[in-house]
N, C-alpha and C positions, 0 to 999 in steps of 0.2 A: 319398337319399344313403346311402352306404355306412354301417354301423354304426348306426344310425336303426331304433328299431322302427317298423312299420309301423304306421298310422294306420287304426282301421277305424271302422265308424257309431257303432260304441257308445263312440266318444272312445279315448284312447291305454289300449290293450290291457294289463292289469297281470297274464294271465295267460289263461289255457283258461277258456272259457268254465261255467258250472254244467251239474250233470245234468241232465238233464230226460229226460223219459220220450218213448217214440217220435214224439210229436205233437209235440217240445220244450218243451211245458207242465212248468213245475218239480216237483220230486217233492214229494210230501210231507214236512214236519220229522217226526224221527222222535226217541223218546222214547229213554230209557238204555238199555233192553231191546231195541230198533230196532223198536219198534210205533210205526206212526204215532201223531201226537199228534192228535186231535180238540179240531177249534173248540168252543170255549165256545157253547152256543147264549143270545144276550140273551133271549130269549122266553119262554125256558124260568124258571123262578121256584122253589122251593124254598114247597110248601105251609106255609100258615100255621096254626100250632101253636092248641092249643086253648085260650082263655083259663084255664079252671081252671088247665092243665096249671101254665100257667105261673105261676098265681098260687100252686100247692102246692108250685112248688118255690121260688120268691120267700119262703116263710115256711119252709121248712126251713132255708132258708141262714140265713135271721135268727137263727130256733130253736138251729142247730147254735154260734151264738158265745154266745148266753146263754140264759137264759127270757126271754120277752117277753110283754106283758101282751095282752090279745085288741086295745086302742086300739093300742100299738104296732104291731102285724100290721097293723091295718087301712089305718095312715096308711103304713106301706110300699108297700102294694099302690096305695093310689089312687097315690101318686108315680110309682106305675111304671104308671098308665092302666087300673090294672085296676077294670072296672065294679062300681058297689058291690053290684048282685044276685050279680054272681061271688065277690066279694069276702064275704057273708055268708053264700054258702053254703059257701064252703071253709072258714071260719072256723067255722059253726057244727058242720062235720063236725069238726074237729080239739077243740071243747067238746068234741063226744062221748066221742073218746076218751083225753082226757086230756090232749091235748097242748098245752091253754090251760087254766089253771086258773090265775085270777087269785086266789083266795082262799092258797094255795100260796103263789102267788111273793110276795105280798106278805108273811107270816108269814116268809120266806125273807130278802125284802129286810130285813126290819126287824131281823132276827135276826145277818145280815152287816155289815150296815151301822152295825149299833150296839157290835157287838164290833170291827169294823174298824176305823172311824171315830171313835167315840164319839160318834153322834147321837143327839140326844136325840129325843121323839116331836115335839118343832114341827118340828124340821128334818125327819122320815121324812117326817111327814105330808105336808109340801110337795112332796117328791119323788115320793111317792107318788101324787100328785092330779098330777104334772104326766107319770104314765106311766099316765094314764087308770082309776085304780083306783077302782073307785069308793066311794064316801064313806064306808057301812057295812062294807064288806069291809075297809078300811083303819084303820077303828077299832078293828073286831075284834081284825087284827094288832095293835097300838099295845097294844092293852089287856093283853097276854100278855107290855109291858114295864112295869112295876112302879114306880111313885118310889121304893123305897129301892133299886132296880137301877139307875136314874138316876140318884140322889145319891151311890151307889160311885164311878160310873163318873164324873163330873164330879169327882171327888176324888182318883180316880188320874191323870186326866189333868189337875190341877192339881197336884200332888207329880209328874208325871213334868218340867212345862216348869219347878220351880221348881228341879230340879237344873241348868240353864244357864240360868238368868234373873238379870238383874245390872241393877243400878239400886235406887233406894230405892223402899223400901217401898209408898208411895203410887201411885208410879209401874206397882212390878210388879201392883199388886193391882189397876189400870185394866186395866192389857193383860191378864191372866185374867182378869175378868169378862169382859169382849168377846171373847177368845176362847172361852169357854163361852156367849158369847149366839150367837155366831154357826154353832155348833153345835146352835142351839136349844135352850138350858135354857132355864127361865122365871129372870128376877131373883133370886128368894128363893132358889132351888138354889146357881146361880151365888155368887151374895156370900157365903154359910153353906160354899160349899167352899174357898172360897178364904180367907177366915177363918180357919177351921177347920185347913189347912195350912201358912198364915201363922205362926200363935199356936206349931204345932212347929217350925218350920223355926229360930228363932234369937230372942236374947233382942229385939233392936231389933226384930225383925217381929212377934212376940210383943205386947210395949207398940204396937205402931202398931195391931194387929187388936183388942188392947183398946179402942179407943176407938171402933168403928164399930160401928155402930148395926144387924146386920144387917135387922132386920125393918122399922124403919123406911127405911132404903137401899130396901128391897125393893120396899116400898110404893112410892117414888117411882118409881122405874125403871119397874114395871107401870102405872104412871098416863103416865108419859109412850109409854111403848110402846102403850099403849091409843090416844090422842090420835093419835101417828103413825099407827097403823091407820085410825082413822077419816075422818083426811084424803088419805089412799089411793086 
């Protein structure tokens, strides 16, 4: 019929047919620069990288956000599959040169951590043992913090929470001690600062810290601290 496009094999014609090259095989797709684009070959694979490699740059990227102790590094690498022969030899090169020095970071950590935070040595200690430090290297550190560097610093950060502490007396003086237990002071620190900043803060707090008992308080606290330890 008139006005009718024509109907051809390859179903209703929507226009000229594509290029193709003399044989009518289609041309190749060609790239922004009009270079043909080459097939992806699947066969073809991208060589596999050398364990070390990858294990020395696996501990740089760690390295490069903090120090990490040699346990830290190590339990990086297994997570990431790397074998522990690879793994103690990349690690024992990086001893060499400096770039694990757990006796360091721990002197580091205790040093930050206690001026930051206001930890006392139970708490370092804990964190210290749980970033694989080992047991004498970590005392070492510890030992370079002093009890009367302890008992300042438990004393300022009881005179700093009793400028916005409200409630009576008996009350405030629970919540500082637990918050100084749970910074790891021992008992007798704890009670003897808080005391101690009670008796200036005001006359009523004053008369309520007269009447506590710090060394015997002290005593009890570490006898039951003790008991919870042991059933741990």
């Amino acid at each position: 019929m008139a006005g009718r496009r024509a109907r051809t094999g390859r179903g209703w014609d929507a226009g000229p047919p594509r290029a193709g090259d003399a044989n009518g095989a289609p041309r190749p797709r060609r790239g922004r620069r009009g270079r043909p684009e080459e097939a992806a070959d699947p066969e073809v694979a991208a060589p596999p990288r050398d364990e070390a490699e990858v294990a020395r740059e696996i501990c740089l990227r760690q390295l490069a956000i903090r120090p990490r102790t040699r346990a830290e590094l190590a339990g990086a690498l297994a997570k990431r599959g790397i074998s522990d022969e690879v793994s103690a030899e990349v690690l024992d090169r990086y001893d060499e040169v400096g770039l694990i020095d757990d006796a360091a970071f721990a002197r580091a950590w205790v040093s930050s951590r206690h001026a930051g935070r206001g930890l006392a040595r139970r708490a370092l200690a804990n964190e210290l043992r749980q970033r694989g430090v080992d047991r004498d290297v970590a005392q070492e550190a510890l030992g370079e913090l002093d009890e009367s560097t302890e008992a300042e610093t438990a004393r300022a950060l009881v005179e700093r929470k009793l400028r916005t502490a409200r409630g009576e007396p008996d009350a405030v003086f629970r919540r500082l001690v637990g918050m100084l237990a749970r910074k790891g002071y021992p008992p007798g620190v704890a009670i003897r600062a808080v005391k101690d900043a009670l008796a200036a803060q005001s006359a009523e707090a004053a008369e309520f810290a007269e009447q506590i008992d710090a060394d015997a308080l002290a005593d009890a606290e570490t006898d039951m601290d003790r008991d919870s330890r042991a059933t741990e």
